[in-house]
C-alpha positions as CSV (number, residue, x, y, z in Angstrom):
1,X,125.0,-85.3,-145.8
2,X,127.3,-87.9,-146.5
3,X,127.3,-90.2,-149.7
4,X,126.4,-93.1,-148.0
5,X,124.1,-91.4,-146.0
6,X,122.3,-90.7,-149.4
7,X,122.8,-94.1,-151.0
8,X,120.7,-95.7,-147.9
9,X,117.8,-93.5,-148.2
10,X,117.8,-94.4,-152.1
11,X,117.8,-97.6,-151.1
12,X,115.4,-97.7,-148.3
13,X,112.7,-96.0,-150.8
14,X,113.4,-98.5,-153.9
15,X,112.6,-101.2,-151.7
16,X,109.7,-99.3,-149.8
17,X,108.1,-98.8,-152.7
18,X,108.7,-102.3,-154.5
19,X,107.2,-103.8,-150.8
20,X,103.9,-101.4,-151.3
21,X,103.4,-102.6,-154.5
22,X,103.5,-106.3,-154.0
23,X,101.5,-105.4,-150.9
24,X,99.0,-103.6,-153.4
25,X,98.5,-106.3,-155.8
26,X,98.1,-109.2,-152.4
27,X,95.2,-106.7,-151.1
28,X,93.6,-106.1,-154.0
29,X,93.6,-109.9,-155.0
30,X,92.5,-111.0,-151.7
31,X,89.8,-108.5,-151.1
32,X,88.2,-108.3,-155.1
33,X,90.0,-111.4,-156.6
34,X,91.1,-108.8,-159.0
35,X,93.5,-106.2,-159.6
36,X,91.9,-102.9,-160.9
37,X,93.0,-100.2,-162.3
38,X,93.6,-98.3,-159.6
39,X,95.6,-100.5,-158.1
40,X,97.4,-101.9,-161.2
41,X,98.5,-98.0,-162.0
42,X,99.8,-97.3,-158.4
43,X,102.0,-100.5,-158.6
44,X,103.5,-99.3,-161.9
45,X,104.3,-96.3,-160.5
46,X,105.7,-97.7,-157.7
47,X,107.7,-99.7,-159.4
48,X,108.8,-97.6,-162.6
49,X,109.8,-94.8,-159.2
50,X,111.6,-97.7,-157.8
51,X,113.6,-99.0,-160.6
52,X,114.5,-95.1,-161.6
53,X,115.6,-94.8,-157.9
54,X,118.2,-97.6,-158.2
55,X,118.9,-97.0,-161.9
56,X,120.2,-93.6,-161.2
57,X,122.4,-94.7,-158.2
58,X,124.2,-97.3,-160.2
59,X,124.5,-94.6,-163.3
60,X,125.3,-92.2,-160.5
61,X,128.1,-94.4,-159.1
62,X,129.6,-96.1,-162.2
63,X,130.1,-92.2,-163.7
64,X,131.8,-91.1,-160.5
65,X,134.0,-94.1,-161.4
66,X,134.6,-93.4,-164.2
67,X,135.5,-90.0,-163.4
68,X,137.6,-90.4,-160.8
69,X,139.7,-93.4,-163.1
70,X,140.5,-91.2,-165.9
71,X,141.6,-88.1,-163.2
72,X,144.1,-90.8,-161.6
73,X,145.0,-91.7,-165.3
74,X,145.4,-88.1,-166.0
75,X,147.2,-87.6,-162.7
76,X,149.5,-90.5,-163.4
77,X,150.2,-89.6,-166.9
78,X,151.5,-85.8,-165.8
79,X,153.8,-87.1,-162.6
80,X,155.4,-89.3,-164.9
81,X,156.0,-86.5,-167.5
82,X,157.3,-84.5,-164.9
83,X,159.4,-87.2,-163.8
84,X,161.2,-87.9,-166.9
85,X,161.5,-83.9,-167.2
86,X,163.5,-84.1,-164.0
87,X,166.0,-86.5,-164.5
88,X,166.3,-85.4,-168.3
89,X,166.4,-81.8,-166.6
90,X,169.0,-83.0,-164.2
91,X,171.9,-84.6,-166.0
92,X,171.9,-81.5,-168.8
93,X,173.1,-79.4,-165.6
């Protein structure tokens, strides 16, 4: 499965969920003029699932950043080492 195959179903849930809770509380309002606690814990869930869904897919991302920066860093750093050890490497011939 592809990344952003996996980023859209994150995505799609968050918002599912945050949609079903704010659904929740208009139902319960309309029908009791109250939210009880049935509802009011299923709407905290929803939403505490919700903001972990998208709180771990920024995390996710911005460490995979992160990563991948200090590789090309890395990366850059040892292809100029090795460039200075050529031409050093090639005028002592």
């Amino acid at each position: 499965m592809k990344q952003n195959t996996k980023d859209w179903i994150q995505h799609i849930s968050a918002m599912l969920l945050i949609a079903s809770a704010v659904a929740m509380a208009f139902v319960s309002f309309a029908l009791t003029l109250d939210i009880g606690a049935g509802p009011l814990t299923y709407i905290g869930e929803a939403l505490s699932a919700a903001l972990g869904l998208f709180g771990i897919s920024v995390y996710v991302v911005n460490r995979v950043g992160q990563m991948r920066n200090e590789i090309h860093a890395v990366m850059d750093q040892i292809r100029r080492e090795r460039r200075g050890h050529d031409t050093t490497g090639s005028t002592e011939e």
